[in-house]
N, C-alpha and C positions, 0 to 999 in steps of 0.2 A: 140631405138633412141641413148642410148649410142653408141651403132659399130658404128652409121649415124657417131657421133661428132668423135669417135676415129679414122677413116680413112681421118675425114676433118682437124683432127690433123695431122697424119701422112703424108699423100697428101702435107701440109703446111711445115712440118720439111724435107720434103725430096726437094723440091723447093730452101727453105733459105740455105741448105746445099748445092747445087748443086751450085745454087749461088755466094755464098762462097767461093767456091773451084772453082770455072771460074774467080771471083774476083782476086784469087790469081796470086803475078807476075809469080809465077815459074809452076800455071800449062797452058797448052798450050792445052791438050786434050778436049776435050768437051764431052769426055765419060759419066761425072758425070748427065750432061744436058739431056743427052741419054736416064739413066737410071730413072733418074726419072721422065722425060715423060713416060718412059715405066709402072714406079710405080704407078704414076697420071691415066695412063688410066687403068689399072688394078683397082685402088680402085674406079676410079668409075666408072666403072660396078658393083662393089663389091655394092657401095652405093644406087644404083639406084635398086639394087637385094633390100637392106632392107629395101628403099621406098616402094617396092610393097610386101613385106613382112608383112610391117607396116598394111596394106590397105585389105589384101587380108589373111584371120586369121579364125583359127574357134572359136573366142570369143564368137559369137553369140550360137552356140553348146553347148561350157563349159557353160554360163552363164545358158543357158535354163537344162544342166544335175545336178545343183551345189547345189537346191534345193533337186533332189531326191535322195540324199546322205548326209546325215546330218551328221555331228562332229562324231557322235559318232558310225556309220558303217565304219569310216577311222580308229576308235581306231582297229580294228582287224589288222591290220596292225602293229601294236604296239606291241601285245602279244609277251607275251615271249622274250621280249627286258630287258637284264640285266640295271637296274638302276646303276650299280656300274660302275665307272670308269674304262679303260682297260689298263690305264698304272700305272704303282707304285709312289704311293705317296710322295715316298723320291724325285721325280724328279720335283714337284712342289715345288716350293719357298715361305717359308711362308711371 
């Protein structure tokens, strides 16, 4: 749902900019108008991708596998993971 709002952001700045810049007395081109129609239809099919992305998930899968792996058959994933820091101390600021 984030990517949904960040491209109805994007979609949105790339309009008011476009705008903006046709508003202007000294530009004459409508290039600007151009491209962000072209941005606008590119993000949404971007968007419309992560509506049915949204919908169409293997949640149901993970939820039903989540049970037959408990906490603590993920700690083997863990072994042999240094607890100590990997960069030098002095570069922390106390």
């Amino acid at each position: 749902m984030v990517d949904i709002g960040a491209e109805l952001y994007a979609m949105s700045a790339a309009c008011v900019r476009a705008k903006t810049l046709l508003d202007d007395a000294a530009a004459k081109d409508k290039g600007a108008l151009e491209l962000a129609d072209l941005f606008c239809r590119s993000a949404q099919r971007r968007v419309e991708r992560h509506f049915h992305d949204l919908w169409h998930n293997d949640d149901a899968q993970n939820y039903e596998a989540a049970p037959a792996h408990p906490r603590r058959s993920l700690l083997m994933a863990e072994e042999g993971c240094s607890t100590r820091p990997c960069w030098p101390r002095r570069w922390i600021h106390p």
